[in-house]
C-alpha positions as CSV (number, residue, x, y, z in Angstrom):
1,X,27.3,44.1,-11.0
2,X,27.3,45.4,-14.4
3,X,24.7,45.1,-17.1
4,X,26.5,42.7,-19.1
5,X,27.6,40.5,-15.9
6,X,23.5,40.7,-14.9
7,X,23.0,39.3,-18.3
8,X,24.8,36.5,-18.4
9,X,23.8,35.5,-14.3
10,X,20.7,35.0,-15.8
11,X,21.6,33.3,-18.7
12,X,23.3,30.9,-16.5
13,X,26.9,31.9,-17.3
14,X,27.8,33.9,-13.6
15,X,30.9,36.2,-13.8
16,X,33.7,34.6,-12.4
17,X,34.1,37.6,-9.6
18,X,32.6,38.0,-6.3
19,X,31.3,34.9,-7.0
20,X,29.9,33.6,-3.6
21,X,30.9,29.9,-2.1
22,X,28.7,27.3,-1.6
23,X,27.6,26.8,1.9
24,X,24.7,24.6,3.7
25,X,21.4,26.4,3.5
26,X,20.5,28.2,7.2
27,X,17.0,26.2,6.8
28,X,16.2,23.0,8.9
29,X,13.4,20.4,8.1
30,X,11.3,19.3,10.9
31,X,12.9,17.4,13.6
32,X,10.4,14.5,13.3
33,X,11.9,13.6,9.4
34,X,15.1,12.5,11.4
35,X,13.1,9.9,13.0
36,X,11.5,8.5,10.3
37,X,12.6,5.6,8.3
38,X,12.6,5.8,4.5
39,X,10.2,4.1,2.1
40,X,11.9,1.7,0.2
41,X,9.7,1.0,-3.0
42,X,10.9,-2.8,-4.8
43,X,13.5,-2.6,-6.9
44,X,13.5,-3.6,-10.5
45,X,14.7,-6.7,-11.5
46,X,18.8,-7.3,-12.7
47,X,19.3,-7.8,-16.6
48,X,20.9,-11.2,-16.9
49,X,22.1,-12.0,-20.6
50,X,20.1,-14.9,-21.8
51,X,17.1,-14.9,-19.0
52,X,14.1,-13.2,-19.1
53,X,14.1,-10.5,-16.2
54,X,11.0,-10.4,-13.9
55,X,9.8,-8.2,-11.3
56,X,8.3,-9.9,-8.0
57,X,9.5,-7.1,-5.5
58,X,6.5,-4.6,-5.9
59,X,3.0,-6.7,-5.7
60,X,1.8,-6.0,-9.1
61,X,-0.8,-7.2,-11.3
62,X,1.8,-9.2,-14.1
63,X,-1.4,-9.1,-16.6
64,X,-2.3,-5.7,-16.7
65,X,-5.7,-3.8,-16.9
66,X,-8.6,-4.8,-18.4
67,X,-8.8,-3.6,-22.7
68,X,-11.7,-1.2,-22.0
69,X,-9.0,0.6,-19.4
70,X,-6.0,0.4,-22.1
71,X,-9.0,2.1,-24.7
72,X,-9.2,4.8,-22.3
73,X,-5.5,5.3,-21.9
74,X,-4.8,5.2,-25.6
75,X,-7.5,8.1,-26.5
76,X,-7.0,9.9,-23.4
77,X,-6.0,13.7,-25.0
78,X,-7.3,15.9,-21.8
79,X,-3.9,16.1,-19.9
80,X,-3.9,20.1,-20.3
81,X,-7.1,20.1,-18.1
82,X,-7.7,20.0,-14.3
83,X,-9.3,16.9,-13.0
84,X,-13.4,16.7,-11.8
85,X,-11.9,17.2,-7.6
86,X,-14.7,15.3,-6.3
87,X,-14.5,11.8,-8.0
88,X,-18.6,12.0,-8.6
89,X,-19.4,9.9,-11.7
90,X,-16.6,7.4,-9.9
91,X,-18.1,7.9,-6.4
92,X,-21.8,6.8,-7.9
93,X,-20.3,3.8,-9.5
94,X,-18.5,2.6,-6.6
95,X,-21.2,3.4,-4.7
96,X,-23.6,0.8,-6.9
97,X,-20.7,-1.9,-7.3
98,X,-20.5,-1.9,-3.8
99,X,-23.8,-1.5,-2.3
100,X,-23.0,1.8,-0.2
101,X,-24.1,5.5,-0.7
102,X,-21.7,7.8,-2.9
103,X,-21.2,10.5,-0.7
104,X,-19.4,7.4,2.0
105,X,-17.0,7.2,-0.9
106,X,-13.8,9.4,-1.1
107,X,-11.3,8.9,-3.5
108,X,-7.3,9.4,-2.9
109,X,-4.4,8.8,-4.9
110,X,-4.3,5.1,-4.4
111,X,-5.3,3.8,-0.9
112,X,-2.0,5.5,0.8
113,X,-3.5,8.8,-0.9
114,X,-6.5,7.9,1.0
115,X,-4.8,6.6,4.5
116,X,-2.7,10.3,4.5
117,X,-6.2,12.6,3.6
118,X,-7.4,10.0,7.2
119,X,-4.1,11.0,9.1
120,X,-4.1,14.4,8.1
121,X,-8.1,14.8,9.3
122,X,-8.4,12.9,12.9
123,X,-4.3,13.0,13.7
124,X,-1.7,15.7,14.8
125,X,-0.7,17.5,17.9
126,X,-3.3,17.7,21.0
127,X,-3.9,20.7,22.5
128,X,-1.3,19.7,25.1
129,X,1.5,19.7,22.7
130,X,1.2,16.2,22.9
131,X,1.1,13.5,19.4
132,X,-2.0,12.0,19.1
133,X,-1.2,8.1,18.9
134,X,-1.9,5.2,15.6
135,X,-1.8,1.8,16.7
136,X,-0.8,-0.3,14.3
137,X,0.8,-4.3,13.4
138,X,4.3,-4.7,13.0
139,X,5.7,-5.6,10.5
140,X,3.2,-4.3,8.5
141,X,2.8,-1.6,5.6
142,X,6.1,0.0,5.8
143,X,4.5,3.2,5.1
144,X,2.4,3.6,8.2
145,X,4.8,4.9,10.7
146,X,6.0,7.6,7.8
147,X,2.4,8.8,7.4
148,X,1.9,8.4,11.0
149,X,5.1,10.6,11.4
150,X,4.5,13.0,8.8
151,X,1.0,13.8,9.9
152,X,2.7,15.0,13.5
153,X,1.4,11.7,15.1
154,X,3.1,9.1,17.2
155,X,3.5,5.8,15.9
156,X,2.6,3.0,17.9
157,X,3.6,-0.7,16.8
158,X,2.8,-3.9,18.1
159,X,4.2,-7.0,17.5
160,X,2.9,-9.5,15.1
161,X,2.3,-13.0,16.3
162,X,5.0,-15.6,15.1
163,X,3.0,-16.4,12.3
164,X,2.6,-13.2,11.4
165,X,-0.8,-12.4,12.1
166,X,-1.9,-9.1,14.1
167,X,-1.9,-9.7,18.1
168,X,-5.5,-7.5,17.8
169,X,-5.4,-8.7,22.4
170,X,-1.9,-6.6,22.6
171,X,-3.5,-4.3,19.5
172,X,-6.3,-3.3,21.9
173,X,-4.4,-3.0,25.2
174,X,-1.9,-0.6,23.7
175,X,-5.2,1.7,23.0
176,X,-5.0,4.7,25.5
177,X,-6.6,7.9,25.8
178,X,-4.2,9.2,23.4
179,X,-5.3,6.8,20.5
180,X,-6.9,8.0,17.7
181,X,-6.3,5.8,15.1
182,X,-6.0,2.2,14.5
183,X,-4.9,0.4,11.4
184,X,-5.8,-3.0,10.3
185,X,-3.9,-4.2,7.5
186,X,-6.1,-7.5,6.1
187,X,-4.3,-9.4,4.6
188,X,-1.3,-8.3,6.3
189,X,1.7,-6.8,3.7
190,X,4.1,-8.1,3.9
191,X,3.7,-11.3,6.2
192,X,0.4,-12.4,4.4
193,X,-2.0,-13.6,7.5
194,X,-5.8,-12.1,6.8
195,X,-7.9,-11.4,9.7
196,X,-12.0,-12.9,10.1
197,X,-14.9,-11.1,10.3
198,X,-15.2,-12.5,13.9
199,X,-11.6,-11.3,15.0
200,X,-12.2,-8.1,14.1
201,X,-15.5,-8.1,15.3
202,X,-14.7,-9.2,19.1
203,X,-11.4,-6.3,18.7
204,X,-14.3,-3.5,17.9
205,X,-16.2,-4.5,20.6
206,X,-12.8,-4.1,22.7
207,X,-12.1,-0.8,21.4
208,X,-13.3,2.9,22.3
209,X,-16.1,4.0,19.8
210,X,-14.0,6.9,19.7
211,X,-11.3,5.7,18.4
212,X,-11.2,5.4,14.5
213,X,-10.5,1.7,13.0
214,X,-9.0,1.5,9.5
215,X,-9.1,-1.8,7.8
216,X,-6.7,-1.8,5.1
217,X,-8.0,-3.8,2.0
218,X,-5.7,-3.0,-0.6
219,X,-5.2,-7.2,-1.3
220,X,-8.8,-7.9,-0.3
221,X,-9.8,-9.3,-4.6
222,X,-7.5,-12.1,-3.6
223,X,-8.7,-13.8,-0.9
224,X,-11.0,-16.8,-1.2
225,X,-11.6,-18.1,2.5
226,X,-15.3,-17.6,3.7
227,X,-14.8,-16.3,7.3
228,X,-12.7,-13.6,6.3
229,X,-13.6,-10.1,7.1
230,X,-15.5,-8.3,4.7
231,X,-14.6,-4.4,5.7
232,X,-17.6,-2.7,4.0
233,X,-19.8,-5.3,5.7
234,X,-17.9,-4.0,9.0
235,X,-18.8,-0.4,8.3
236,X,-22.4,-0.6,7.8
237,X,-22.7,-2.0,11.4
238,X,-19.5,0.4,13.3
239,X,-19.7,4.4,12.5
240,X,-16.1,4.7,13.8
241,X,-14.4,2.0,10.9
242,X,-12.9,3.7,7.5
243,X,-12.4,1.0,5.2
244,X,-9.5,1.6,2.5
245,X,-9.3,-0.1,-1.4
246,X,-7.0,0.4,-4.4
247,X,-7.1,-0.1,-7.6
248,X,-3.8,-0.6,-7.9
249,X,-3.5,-4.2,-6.9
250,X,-6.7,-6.7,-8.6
251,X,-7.3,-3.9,-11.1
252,X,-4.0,-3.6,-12.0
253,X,-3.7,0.3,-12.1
254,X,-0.6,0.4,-9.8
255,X,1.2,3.4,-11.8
256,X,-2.1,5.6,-12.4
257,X,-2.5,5.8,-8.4
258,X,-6.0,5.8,-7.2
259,X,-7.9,4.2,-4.2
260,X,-10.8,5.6,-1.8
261,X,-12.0,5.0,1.1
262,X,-15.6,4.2,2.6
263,X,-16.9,5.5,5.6
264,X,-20.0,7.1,7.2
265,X,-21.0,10.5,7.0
266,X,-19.8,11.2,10.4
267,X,-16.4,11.1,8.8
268,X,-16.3,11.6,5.0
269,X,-16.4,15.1,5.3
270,X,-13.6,15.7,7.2
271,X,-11.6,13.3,4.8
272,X,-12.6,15.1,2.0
273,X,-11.5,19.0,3.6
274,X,-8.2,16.9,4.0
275,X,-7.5,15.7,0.6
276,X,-5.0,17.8,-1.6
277,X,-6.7,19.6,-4.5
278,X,-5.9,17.7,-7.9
279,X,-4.7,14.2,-6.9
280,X,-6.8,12.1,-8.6
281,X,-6.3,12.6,-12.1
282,X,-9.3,12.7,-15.0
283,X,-7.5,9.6,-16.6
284,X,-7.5,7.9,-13.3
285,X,-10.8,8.3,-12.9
286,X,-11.6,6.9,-15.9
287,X,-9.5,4.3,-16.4
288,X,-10.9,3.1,-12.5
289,X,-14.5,3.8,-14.3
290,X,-14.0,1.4,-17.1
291,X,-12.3,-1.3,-14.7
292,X,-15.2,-1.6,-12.4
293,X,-17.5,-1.4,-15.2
294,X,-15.6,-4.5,-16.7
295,X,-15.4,-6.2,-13.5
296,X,-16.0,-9.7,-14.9
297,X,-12.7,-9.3,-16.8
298,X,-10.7,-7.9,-13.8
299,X,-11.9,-10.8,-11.3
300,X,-10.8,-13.3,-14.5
301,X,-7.1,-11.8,-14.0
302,X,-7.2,-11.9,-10.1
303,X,-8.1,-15.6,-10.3
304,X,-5.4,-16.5,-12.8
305,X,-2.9,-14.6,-9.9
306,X,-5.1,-16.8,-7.5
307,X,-4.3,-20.1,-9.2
308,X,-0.7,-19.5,-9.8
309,X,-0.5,-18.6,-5.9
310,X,-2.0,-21.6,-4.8
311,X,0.5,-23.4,-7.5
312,X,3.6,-21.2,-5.8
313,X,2.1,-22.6,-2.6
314,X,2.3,-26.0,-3.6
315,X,5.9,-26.0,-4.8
316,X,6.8,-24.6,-1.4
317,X,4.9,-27.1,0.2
318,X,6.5,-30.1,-1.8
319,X,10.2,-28.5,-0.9
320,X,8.9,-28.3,3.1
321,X,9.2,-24.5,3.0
322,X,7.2,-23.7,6.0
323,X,5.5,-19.7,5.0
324,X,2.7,-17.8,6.7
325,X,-0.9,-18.6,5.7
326,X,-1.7,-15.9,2.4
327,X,-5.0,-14.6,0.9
328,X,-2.7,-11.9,-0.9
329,X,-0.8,-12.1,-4.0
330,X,2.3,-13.1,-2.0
331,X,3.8,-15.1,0.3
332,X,6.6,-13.9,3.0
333,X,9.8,-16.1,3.5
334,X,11.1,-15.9,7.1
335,X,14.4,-16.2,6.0
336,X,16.4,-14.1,9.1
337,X,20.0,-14.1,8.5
338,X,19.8,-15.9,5.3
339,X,17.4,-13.4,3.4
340,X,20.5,-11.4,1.3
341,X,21.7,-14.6,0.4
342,X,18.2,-15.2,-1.2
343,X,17.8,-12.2,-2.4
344,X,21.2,-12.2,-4.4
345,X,20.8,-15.6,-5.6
346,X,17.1,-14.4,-7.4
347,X,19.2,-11.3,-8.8
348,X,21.6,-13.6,-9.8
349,X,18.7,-14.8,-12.0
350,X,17.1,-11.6,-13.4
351,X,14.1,-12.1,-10.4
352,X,13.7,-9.0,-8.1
353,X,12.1,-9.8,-4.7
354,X,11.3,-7.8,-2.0
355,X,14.1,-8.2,1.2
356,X,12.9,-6.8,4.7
357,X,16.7,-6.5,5.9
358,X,17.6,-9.5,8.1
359,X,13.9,-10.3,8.7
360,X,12.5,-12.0,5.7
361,X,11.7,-11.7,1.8
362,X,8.7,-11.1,0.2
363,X,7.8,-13.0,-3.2
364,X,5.3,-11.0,-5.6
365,X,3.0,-13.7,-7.6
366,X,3.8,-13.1,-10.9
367,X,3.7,-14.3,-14.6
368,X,3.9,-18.1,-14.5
369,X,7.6,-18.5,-15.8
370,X,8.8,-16.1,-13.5
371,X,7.0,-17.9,-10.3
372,X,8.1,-21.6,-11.6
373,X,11.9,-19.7,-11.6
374,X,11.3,-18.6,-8.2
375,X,10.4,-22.3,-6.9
376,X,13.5,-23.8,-8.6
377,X,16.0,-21.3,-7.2
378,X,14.1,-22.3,-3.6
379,X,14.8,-25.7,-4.2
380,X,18.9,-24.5,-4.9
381,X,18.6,-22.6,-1.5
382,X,20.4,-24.3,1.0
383,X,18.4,-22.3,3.5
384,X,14.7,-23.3,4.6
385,X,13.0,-20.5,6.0
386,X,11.4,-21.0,9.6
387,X,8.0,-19.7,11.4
């Protein structure tokens, strides 16, 4: 190649000669991608001329963070520096906010962040060759069996009950030797059933000490029922549970992505040699610091989602839409066969919901006009759904 032909290849204009043909890359992924599914994240919402367009497919917080997080978000000029990688001024005030030492606090980007830093410190390949195993609920978050996957583990789903609560009996038999994991989603996403301290109480005492028990609390602000498991009451009596939070659900910090984790000091280390360098940013930090500091205002905006879901719930109850009990800040349709249909008729009318194939739809509790438009295209629906 000449100089003046090696001059413009790297300017990005390639001589037109021995120019070499496309072809498909020699490299392979890992086999286990093939078998994964694919997250599918809710989709925005349709623009419909003349209607308001609302999102109810992603289980956010419609009113926001708190002011004193927006302060921190507006005067936040540090974006050219590396974040603190241990969380520690966060760590200390989670760790007074909720009654447990700092050092059982480890912070992730959001609580998925903080599941994969779990998966990729206590699951993998055995010596054997073998996948260690993650019993989990199914349907439940649809990104367990990818983390699972990822992490070189084998997923291991069970069945939800009909009303789509956790079986935890089946849940416990389908613990082996090869278990190492077991997730507890509470409430359960999508289906909405939330599990008692006494359910999950009688499934520990069924359940290898060995084996780690993640309860999943990323809806946990929204729940209102008394004998409802309390996960970090639950660690301070089990070494072997991991309890997981967000702050992107009551706190409304979906798009800053941060959550932690609380466990004992039998296991935080290990969680904290797994987490990637970096992924909780400064401003997340922050802006988590200044929610929980302002918790008074944050628990004001979870019970405003509260009220409107118990007002959703209502409406559904006066059209005799039968739906799974929810503590969450949504309620799952069991639509079947009918749930496109649903789904296209809220597109139709600038509302995005989230559709589980053929299985069912999942309705976000958002800004009151947008949940009253969601009632009144249920009562248009020709379809009730069933349990």
């Amino acid at each position: 190649m000449s100089t003046s032909d090696a001059t413009r290849t790297l300017a990005g204009d390639a001589p037109a000669q021995d120019a070499a043909p496309a072809t498909t890359p020699a490299v392979r992924p890992r086999p286990a991608l093939s078998r994964l599914p694919r997250y599918v994240a809710g989709k925005p919402p349709l623009v419909v001329e003349g209607l308001p367009s609302y999102k109810l497919s992603s289980n956010e917080n419609p009113f926001g963070p708190v002011p004193a997080v927006r302060e921190v978000l507006a005067g936040w000029d540090a974006v050219h520096r590396y974040p603190e990688t241990t969380s520690a001024e966060l760590r200390e005030v989670l760790g007074e906010f909720l009654g447990v030492p700092a050092e059982d606090v480890v912070t992730g980007a959001g609580s998925l962040g903080a599941l994969n830093q779990l998966l990729g410190a206590f699951v993998g390949t055995g010596a054997d060759g073998a996948p260690d195993e993650v019993v989990h609920a199914w349907r439940s978050f649809e990104a367990y069996p990818i983390s699972i996957g990822l992490s070189g583990g084998l997923s291991v789903p069970v069945p939800n009950r009909r009303d789509g609560s956790h079986d935890l009996e089946a849940m416990a038999a389908a613990v082996t030797d090869r278990t190492r994991v077991v997730l507890l989603c509470t409430p359960n996403n999508p289906t909405g059933p939330s599990l008692t301290t006494a359910q999950v109480e009688e499934f520990l005492a069924a359940v290898p000490r060995d084996v780690l028990v993640v309860i999943d609390e990323a809806y946990q602000e929204f729940q209102r029922r008394d004998d409802l498991v309390d996960g970090i009451d639950v660690y301070r009596r089990h070494p072997n549970v991991v309890v997981l939070r967000t702050f992107s659900k009551a706190h409304g910090l979906a798009g800053l992505r941060i959550g932690y984790s609380v466990a004992g000091q039998g296991i935080t280390p290990y969680l904290r040699q797994s987490a990637p360098a970096f992924s909780v940013t400064d401003l997340a930090q922050r802006a988590a610091i200044a929610s929980v500091r302002h918790y008074d205002q944050v628990a004001e905006r979870v019970q405003r989602v509260v009220d409107e879901r118990e007002r959703v719930l209502a409406g559904l109850d006066a059209l005799g839409w039968p739906y799974p009990e929810t503590q969450a800040n949504f309620v799952w349709l069991n639509l079947g066969e009918h749930s496109g249909r649903f789904a296209e008729l809220c597109d139709a009318h600038a509302l995005a919901v989230r559709r589980f194939g053929d299985e069912g739809v999942r309705v976000t509790v958002g800004e009151p006009e947008a949940n009253t438009r969601f009632l009144e295209l249920c009562a248009q629906f020709p379809h009730a759904p069933v349990l």
